[in-house]
ZADO-664721 format. One record per residue: residue number from 0; residue in three letters; chain; x, y, z of N, C-alpha, C, O, CB in turn. Coordinates in nm, 2 decimals, padded with zeros to 4 digits. Glycine has a CB too. Example, Ala and Ser with C-alpha at 12.3 -4.5 7.8 and 13.67 -1.06 7.14 Angstrom:
// residues 2
(0; "Ala"; "A"; (01.32; -00.57; 00.78); (01.23; -00.45; 00.78); (01.32; -00.33; 00.78); (01.42; -00.33; 00.85); (01.13; -00.45; 00.90))
(1; "Ser"; "A"; (01.28; -00.22; 00.71); (01.37; -00.11; 00.71); (01.29; 00.00; 00.79); (01.34; 00.11; 00.80); (01.41; -00.06; 00.57))
***
This chain:
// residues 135
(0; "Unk"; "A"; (-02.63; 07.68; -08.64); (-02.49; 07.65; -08.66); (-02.46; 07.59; -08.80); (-02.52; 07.50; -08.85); (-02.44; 07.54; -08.55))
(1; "Unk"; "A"; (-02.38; 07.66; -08.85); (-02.31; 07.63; -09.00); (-02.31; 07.51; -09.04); (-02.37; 07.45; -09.13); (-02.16; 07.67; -09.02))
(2; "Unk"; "A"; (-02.22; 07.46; -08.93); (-02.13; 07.30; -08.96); (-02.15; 07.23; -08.80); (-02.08; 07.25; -08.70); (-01.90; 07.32; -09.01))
(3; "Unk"; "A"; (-02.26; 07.15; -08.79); (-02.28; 07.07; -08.67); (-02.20; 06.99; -08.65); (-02.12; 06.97; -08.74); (-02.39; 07.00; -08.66))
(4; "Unk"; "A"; (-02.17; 06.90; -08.49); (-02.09; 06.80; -08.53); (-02.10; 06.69; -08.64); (-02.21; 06.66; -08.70); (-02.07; 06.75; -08.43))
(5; "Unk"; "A"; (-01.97; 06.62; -08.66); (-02.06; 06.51; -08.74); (-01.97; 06.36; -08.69); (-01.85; 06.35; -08.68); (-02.04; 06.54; -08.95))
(6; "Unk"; "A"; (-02.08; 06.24; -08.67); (-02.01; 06.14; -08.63); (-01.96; 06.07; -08.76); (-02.03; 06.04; -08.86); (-02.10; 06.06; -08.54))
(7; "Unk"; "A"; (-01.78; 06.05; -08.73); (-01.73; 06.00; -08.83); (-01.75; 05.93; -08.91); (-01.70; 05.94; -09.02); (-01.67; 05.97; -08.81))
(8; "Unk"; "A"; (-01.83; 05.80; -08.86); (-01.84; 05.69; -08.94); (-02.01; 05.69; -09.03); (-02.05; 05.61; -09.11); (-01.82; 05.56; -08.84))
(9; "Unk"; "A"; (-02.05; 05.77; -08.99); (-02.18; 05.82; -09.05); (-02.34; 05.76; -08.96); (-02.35; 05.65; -08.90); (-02.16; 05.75; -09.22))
(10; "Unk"; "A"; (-02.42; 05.85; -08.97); (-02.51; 05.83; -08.93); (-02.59; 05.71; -08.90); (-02.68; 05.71; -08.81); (-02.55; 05.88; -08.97))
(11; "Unk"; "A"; (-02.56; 05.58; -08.99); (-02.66; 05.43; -08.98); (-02.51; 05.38; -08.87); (-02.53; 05.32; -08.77); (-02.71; 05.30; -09.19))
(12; "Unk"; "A"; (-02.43; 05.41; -08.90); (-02.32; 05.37; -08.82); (-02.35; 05.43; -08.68); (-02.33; 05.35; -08.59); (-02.19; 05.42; -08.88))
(13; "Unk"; "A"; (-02.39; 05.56; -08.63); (-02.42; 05.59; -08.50); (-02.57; 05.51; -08.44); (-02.60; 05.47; -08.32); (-02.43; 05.75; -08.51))
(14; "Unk"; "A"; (-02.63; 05.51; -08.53); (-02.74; 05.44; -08.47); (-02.73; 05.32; -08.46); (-02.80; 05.29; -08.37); (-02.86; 05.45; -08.53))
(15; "Unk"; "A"; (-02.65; 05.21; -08.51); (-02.57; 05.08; -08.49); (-02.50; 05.11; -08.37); (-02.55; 05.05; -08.29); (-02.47; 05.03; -08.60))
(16; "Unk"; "A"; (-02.41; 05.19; -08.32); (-02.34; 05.25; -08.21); (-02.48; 05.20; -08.08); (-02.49; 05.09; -08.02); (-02.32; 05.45; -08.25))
(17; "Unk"; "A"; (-02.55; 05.32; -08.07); (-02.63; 05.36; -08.00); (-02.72; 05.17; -07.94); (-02.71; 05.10; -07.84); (-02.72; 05.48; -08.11))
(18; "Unk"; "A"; (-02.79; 05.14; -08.07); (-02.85; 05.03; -08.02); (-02.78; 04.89; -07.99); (-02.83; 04.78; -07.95); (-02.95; 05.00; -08.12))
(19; "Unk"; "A"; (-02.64; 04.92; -08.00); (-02.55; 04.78; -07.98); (-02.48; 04.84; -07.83); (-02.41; 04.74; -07.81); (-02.42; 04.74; -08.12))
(20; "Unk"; "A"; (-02.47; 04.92; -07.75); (-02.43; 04.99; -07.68); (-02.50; 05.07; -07.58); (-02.44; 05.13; -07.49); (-02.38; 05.05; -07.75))
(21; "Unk"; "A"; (-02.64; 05.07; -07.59); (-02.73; 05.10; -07.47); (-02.84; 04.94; -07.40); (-02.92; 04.85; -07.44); (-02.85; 05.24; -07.54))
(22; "Unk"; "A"; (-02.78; 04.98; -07.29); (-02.84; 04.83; -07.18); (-02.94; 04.86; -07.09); (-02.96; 04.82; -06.97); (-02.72; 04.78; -07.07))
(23; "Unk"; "A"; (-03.02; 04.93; -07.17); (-03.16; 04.98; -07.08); (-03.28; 04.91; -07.15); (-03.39; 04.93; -07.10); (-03.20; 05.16; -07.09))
(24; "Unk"; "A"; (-03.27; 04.84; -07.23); (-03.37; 04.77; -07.33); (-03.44; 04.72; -07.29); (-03.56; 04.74; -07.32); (-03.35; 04.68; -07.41))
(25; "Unk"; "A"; (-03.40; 04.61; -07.18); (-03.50; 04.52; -07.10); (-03.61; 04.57; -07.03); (-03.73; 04.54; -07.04); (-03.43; 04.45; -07.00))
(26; "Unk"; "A"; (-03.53; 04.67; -06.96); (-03.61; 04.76; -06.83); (-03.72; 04.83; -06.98); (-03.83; 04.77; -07.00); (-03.48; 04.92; -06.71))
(27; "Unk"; "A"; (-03.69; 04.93; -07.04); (-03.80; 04.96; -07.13); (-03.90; 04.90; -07.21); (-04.01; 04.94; -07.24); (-03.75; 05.01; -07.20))
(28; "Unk"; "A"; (-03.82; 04.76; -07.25); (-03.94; 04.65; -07.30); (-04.08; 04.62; -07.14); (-04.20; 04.66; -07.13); (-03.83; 04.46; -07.36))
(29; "Unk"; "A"; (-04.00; 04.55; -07.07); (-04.06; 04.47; -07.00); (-04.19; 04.62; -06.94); (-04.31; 04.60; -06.91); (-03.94; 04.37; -06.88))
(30; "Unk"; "A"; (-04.13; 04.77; -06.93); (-04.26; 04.86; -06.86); (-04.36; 04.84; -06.98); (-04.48; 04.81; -06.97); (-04.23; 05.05; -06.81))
(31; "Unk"; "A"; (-04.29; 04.87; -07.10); (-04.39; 04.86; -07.21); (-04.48; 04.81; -07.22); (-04.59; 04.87; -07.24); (-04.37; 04.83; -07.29))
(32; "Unk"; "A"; (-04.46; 04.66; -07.21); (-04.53; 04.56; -07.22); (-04.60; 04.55; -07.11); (-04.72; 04.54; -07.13); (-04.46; 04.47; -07.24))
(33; "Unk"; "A"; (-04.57; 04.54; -07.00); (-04.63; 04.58; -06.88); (-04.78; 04.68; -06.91); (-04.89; 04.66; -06.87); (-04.51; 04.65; -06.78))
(34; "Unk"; "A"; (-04.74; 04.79; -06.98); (-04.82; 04.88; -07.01); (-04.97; 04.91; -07.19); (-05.04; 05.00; -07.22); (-04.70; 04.97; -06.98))
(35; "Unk"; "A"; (-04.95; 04.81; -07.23); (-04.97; 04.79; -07.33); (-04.91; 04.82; -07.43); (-04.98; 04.81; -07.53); (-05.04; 04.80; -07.33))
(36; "Unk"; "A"; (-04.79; 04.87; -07.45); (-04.78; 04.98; -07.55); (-04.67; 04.87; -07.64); (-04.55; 04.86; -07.62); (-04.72; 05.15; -07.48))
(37; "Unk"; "A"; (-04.77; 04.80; -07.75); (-04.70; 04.70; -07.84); (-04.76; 04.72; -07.97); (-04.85; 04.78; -08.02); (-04.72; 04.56; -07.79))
(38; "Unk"; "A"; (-04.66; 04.64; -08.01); (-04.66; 04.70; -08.17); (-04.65; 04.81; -08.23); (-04.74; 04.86; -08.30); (-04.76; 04.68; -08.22))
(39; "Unk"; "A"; (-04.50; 04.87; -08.20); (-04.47; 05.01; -08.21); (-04.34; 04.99; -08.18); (-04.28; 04.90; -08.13); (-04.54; 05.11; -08.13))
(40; "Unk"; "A"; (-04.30; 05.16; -08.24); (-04.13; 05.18; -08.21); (-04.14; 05.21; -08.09); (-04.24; 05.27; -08.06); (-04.05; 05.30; -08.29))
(41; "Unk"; "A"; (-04.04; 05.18; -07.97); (-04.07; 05.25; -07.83); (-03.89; 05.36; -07.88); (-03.80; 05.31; -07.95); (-04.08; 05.10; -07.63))
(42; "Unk"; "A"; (-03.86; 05.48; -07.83); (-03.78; 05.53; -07.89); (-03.75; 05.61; -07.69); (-03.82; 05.66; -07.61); (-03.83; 05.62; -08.06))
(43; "Unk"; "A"; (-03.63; 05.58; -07.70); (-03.55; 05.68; -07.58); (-03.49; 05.79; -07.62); (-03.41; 05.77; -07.71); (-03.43; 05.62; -07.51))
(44; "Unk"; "A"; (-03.50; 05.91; -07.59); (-03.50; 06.05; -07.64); (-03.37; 06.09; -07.55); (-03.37; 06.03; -07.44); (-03.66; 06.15; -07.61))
(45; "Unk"; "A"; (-03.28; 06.16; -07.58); (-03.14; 06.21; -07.50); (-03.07; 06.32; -07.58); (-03.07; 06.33; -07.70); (-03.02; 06.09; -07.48))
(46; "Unk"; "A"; (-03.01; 06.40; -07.50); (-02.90; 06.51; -07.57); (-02.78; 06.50; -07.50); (-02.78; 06.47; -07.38); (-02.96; 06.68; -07.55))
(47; "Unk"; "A"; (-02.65; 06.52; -07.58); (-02.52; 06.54; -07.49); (-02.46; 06.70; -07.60); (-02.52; 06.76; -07.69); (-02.40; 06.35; -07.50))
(48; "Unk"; "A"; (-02.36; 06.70; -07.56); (-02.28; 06.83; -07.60); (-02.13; 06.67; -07.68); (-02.08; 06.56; -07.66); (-02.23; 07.00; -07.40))
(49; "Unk"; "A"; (-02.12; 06.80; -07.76); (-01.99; 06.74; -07.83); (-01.88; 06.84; -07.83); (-01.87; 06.93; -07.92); (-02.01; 06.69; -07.97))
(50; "Unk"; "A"; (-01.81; 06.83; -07.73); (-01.66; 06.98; -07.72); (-01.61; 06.98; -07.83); (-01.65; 06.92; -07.93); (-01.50; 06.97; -07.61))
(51; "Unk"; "A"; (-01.51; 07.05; -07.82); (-01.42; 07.10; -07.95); (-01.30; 06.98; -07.95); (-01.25; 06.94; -08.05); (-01.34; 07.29; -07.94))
(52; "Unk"; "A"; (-01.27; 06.94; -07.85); (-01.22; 06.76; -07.89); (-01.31; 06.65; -07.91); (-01.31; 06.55; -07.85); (-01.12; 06.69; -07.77))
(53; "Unk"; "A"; (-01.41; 06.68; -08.02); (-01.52; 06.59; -08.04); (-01.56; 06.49; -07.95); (-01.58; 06.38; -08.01); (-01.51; 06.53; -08.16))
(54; "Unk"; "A"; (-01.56; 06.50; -07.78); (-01.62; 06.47; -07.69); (-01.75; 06.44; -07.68); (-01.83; 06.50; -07.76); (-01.59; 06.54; -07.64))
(55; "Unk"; "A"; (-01.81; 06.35; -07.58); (-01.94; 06.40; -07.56); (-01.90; 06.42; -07.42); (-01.80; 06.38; -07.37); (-02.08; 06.30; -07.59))
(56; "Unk"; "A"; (-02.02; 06.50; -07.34); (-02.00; 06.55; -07.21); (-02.19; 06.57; -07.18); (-02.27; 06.58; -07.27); (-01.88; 06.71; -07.22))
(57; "Unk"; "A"; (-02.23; 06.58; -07.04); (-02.34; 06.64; -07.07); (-02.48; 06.58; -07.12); (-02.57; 06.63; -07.18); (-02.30; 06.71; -07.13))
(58; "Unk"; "A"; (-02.44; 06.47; -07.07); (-02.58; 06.38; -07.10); (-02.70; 06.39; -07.09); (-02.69; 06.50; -07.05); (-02.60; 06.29; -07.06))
(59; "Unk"; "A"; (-02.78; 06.37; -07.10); (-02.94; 06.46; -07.06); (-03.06; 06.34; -07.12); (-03.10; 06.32; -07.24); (-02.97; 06.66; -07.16))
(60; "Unk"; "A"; (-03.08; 06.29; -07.03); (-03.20; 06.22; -07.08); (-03.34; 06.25; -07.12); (-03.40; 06.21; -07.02); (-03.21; 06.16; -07.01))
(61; "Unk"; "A"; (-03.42; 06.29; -07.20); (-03.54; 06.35; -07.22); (-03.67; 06.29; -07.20); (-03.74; 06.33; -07.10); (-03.53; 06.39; -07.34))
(62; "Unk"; "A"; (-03.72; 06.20; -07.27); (-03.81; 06.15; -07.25); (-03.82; 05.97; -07.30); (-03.72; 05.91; -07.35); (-03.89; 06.24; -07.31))
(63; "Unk"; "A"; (-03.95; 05.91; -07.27); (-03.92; 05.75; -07.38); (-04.07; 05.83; -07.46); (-04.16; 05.90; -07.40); (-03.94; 05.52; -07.28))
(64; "Unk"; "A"; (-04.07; 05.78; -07.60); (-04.20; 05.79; -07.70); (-04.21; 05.65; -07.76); (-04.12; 05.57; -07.77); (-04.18; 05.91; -07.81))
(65; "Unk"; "A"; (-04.36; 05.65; -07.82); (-04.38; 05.57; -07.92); (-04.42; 05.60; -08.02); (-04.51; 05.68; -08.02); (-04.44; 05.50; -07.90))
(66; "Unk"; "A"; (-04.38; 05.56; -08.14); (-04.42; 05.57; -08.29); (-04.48; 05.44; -08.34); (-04.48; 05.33; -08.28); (-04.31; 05.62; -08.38))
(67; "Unk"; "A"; (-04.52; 05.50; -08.49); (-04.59; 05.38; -08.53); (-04.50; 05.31; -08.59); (-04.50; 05.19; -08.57); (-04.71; 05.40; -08.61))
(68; "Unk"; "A"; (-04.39; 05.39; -08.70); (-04.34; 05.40; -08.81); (-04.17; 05.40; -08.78); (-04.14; 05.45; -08.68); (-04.40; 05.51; -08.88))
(69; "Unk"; "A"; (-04.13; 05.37; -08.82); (-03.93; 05.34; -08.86); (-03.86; 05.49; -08.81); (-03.76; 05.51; -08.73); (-03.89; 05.32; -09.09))
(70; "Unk"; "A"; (-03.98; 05.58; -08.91); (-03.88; 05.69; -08.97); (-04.02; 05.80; -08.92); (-04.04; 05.92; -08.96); (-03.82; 05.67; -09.19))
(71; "Unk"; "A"; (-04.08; 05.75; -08.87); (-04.16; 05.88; -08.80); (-04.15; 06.00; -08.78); (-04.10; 05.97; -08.67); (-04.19; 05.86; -08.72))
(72; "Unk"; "A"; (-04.15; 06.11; -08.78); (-04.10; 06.25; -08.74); (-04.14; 06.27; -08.60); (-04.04; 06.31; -08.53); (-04.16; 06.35; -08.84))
(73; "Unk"; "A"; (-04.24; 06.26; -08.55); (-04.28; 06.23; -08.41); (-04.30; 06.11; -08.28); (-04.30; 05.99; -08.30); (-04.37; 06.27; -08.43))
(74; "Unk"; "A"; (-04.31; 06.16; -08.19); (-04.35; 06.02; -08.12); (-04.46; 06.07; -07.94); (-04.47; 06.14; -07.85); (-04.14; 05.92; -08.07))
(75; "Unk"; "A"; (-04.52; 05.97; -08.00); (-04.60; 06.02; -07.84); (-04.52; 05.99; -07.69); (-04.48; 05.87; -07.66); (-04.78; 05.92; -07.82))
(76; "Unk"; "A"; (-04.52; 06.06; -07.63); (-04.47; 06.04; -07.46); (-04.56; 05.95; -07.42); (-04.68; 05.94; -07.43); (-04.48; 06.17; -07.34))
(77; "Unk"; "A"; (-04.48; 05.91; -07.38); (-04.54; 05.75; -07.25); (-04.47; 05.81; -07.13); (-04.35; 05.80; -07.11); (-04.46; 05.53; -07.28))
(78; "Unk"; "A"; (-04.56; 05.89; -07.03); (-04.52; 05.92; -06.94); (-04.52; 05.87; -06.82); (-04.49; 05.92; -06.71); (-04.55; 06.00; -06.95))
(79; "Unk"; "A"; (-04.56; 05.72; -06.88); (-04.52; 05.63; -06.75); (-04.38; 05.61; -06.70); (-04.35; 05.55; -06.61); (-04.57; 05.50; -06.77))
(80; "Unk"; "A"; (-04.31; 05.68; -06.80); (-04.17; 05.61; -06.80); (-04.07; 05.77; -06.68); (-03.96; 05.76; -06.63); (-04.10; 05.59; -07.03))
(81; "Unk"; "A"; (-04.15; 05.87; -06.66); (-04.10; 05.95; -06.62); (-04.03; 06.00; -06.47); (-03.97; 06.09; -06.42); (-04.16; 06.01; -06.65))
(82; "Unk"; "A"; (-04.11; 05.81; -06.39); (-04.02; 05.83; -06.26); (-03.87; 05.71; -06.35); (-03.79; 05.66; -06.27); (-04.14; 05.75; -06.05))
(83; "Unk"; "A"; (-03.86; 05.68; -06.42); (-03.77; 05.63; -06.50); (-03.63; 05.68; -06.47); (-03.54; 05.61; -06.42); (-03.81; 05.64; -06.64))
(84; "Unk"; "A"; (-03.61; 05.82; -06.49); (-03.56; 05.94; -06.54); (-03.42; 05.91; -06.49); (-03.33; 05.92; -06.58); (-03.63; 06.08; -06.47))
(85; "Unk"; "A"; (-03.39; 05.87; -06.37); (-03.27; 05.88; -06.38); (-03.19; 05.73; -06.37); (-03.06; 05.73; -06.36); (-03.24; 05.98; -06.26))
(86; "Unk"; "A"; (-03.26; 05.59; -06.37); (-03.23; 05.48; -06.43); (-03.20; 05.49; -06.60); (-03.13; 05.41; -06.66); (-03.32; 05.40; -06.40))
(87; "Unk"; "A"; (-03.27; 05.61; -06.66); (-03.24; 05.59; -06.84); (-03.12; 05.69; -06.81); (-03.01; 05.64; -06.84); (-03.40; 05.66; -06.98))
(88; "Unk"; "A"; (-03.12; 05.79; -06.77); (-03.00; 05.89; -06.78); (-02.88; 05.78; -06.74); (-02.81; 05.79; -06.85); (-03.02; 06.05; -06.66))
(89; "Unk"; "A"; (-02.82; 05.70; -06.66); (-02.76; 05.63; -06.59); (-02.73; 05.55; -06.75); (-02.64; 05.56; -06.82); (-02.83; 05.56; -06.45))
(90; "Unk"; "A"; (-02.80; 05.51; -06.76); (-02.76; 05.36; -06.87); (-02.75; 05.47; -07.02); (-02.68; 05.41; -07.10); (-02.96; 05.19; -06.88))
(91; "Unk"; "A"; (-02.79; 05.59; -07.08); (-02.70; 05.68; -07.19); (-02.58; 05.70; -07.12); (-02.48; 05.63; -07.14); (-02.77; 05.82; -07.24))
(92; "Unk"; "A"; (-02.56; 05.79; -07.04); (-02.42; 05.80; -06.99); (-02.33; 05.69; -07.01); (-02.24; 05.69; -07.09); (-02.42; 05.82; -06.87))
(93; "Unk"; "A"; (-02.35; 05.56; -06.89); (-02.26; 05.45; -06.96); (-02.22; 05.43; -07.13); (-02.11; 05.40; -07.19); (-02.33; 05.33; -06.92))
(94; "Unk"; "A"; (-02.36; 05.45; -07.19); (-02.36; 05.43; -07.36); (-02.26; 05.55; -07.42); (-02.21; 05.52; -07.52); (-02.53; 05.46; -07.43))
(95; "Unk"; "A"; (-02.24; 05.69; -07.36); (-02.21; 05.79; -07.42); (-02.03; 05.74; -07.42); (-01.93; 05.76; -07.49); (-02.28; 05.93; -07.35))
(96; "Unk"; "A"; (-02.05; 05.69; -07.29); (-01.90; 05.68; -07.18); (-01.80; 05.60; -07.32); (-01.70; 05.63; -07.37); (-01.93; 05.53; -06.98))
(97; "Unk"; "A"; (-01.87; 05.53; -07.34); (-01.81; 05.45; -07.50); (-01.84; 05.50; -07.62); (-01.84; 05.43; -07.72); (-01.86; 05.30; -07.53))
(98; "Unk"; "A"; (-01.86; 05.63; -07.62); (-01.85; 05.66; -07.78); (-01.75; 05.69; -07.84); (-01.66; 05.76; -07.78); (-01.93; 05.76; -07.82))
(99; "Unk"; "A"; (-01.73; 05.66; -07.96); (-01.61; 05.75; -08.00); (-01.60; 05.87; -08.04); (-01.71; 05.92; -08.07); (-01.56; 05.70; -08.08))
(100; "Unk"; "A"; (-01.47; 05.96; -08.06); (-01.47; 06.09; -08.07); (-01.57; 06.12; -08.21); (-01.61; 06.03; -08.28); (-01.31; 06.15; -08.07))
(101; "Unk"; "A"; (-01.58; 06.28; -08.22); (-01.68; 06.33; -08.32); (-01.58; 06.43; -08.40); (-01.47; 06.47; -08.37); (-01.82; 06.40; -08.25))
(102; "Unk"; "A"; (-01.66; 06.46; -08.53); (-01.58; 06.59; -08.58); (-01.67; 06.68; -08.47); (-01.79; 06.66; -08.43); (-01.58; 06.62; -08.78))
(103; "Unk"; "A"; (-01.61; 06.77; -08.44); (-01.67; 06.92; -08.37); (-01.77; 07.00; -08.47); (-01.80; 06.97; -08.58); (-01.53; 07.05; -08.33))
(104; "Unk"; "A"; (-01.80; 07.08; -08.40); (-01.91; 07.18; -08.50); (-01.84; 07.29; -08.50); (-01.77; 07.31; -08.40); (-02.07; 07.21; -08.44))
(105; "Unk"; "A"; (-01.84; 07.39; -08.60); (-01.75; 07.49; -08.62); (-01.87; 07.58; -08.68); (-01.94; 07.55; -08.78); (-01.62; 07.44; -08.72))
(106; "Unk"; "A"; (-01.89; 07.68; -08.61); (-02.00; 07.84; -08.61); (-01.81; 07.92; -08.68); (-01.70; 07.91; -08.64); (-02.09; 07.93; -08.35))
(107; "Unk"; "A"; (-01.90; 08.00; -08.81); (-01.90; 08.11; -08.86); (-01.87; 08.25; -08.75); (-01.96; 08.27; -08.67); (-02.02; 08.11; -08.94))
(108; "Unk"; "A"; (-01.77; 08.31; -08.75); (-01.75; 08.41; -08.68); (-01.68; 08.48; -08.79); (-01.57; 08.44; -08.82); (-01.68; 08.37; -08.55))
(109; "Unk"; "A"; (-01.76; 08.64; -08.88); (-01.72; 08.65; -09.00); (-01.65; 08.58; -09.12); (-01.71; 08.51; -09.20); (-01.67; 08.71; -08.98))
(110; "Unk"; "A"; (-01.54; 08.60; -09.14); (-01.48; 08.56; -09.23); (-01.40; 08.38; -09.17); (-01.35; 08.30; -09.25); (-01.39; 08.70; -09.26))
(111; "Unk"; "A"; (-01.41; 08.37; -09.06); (-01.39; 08.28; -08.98); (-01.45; 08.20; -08.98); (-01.55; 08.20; -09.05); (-01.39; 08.30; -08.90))
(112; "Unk"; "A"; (-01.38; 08.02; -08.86); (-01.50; 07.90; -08.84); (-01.40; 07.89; -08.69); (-01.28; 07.90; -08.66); (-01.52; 07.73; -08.98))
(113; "Unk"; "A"; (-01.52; 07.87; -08.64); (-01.46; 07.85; -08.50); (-01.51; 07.73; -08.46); (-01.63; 07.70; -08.46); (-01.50; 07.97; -08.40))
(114; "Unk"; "A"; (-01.43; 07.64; -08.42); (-01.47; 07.51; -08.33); (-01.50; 07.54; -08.19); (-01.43; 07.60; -08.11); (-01.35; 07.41; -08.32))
(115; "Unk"; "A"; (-01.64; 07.48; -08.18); (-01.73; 07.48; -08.12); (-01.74; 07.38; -08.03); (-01.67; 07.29; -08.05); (-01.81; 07.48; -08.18))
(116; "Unk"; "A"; (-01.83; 07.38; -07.91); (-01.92; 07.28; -07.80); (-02.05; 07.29; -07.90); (-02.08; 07.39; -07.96); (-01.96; 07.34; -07.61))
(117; "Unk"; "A"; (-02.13; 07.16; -07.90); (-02.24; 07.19; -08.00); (-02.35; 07.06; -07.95); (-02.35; 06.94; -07.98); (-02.18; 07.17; -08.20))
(118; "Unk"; "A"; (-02.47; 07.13; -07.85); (-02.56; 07.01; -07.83); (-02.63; 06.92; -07.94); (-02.71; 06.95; -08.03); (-02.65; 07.05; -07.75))
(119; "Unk"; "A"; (-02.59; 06.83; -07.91); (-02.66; 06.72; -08.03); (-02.82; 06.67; -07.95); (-02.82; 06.69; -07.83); (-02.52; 06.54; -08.06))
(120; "Unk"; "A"; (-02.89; 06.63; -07.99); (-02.99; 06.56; -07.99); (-03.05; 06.45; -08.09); (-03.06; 06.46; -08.22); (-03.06; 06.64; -07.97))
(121; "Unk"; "A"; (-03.10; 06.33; -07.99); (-03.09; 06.20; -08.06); (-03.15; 06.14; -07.99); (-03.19; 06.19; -07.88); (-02.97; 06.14; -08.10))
(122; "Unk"; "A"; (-03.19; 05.98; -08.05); (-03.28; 05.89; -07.98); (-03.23; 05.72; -08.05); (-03.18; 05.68; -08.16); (-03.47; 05.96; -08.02))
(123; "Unk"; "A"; (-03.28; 05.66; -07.95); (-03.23; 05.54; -08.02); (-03.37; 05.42; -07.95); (-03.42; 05.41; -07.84); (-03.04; 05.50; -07.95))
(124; "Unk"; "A"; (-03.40; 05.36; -08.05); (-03.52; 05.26; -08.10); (-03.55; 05.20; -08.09); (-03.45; 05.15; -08.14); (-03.56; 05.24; -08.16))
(125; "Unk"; "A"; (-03.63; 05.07; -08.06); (-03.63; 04.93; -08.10); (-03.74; 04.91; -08.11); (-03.81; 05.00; -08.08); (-03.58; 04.84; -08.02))
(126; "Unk"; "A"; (-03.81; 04.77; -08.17); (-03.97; 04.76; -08.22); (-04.00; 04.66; -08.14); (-03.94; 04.55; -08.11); (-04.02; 04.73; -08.40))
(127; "Unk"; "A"; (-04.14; 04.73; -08.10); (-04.18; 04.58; -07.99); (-04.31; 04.48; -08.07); (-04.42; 04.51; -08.13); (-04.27; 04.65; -07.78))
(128; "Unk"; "A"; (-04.27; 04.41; -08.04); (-04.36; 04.34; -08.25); (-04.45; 04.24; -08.16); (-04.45; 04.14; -08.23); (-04.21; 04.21; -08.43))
(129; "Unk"; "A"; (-04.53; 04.22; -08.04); (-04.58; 04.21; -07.99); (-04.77; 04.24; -08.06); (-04.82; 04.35; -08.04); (-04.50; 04.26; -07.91))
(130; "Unk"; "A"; (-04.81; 04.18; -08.10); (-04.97; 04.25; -08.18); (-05.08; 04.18; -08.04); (-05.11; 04.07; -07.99); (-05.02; 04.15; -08.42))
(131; "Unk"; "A"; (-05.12; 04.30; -08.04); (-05.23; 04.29; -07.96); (-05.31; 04.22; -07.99); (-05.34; 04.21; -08.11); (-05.28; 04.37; -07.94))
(132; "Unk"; "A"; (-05.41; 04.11; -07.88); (-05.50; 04.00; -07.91); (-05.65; 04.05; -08.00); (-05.72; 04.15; -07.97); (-05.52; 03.93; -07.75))
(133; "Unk"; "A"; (-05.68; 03.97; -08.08); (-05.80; 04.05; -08.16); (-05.89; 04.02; -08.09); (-05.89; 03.91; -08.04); (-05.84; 04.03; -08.32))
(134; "Unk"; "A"; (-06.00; 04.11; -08.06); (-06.11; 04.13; -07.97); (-06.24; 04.07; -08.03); (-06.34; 04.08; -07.96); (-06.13; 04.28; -07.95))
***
């Protein structure tokens, strides 16, 4: 796609969105921790669609990962979190339920731009700063 959607206020602004605005934190810290998995990004993975009235619709919860790093390109599955699935899907929805509108994504059709439905994919983060006891 040419021209994806784009959130108006810009990207550090959506991710401020996202982490001021999703109420699943607790529940994800406390399995974490529960599970060892400290001193790391724990990151919630999700996709929605954005209509052609820069909507979201279509929530989809994916997975939770951990990274080491801020800006990591990857993250490992903690697939403890996967009878999770539809308590995280529940608490993005509410989060999505309050977003504000988007510009749409507009696909090239020749000489044309056509406004689009356009799945977005995203994740939103927090660091569990927790350091494991030295051995």
């Amino acid at each position: 796609m040419p021209s994806p959607p784009v959130f108006p206020f810009g990207r550090d602004s959506l991710q401020r969105f996202y982490f001021s605005h999703f109420t699943g934190f607790d529940s994800l810290l406390r399995k974490a921790i529960t599970n060892g998995d400290t001193a790391k990004y724990l990151r919630v993975y999700f996709s929605y669609i954005i209509d052609v009235r820069g909507r979201a619709y279509n929530v989809q919860f994916d997975r939770v990962g951990a990274a080491w790093y801020v800006k990591a390109e990857g993250a490992r599955t903690l697939y403890y979190f996967n009878d999770d699935k539809k308590y995280f899907e529940s608490k993005i929805k509410e989060m999505m339920h309050q977003m504000p509108s988007w510009k749409p994504g507009l696909l090239r059709l020749g000489n044309t731009q056509v406004i689009t439905d356009a799945r977005v994919h995203d994740y939103v983060q927090c660091w569990v700063g927790i350091k494991p006891p030295a051995d």
